[in-house]
C-alpha positions in Angstrom: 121.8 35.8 269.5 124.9 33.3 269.1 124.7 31.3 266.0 125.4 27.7 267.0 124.1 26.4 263.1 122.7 27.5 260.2 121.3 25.5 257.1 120.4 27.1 253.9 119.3 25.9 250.3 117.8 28.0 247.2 114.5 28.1 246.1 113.1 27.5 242.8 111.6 30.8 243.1 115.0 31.9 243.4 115.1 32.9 247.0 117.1 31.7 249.9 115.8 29.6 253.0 116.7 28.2 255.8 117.1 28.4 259.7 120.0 29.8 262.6 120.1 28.1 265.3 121.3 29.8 268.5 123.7 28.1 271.5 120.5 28.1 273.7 118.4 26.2 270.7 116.2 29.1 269.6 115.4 28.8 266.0 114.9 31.7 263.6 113.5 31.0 260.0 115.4 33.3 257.2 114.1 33.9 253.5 115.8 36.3 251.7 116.5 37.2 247.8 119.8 36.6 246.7 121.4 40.4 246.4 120.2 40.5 250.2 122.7 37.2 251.3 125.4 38.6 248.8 125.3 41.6 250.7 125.2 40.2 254.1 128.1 38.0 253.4 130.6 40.8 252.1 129.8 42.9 255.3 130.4 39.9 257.7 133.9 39.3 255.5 134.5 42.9 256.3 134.0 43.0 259.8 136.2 40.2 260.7 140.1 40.5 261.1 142.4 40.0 258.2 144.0 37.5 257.7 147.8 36.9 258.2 149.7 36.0 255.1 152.7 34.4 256.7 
């Protein structure tokens, strides 16, 4: 799936929620702890192209 959107916020419980929305409007619901999103987030930084420092 193609993420068009994505909306997030933490829970009191301390875990994250929220919902990705794809191009064609399909919705998928996400709850996940914390470590899970940290780690998520470094492997999408590392998979993308470095950026040029000129």
């Amino acid at each position: 799936m193609n993420i068009a959107s994505a909306d997030f916020r933490m829970t009191d419980d301390g875990y994250i929620v929220g919902s990705m929305v794809g191009e064609g409007g399909r919705v998928v619901g996400i709850r996940m702890r914390p470590d899970v999103a940290n780690e998520m987030t470094r492997n999408m930084l590392r998979s993308g192209p470095v950026a040029s420092t000129r």
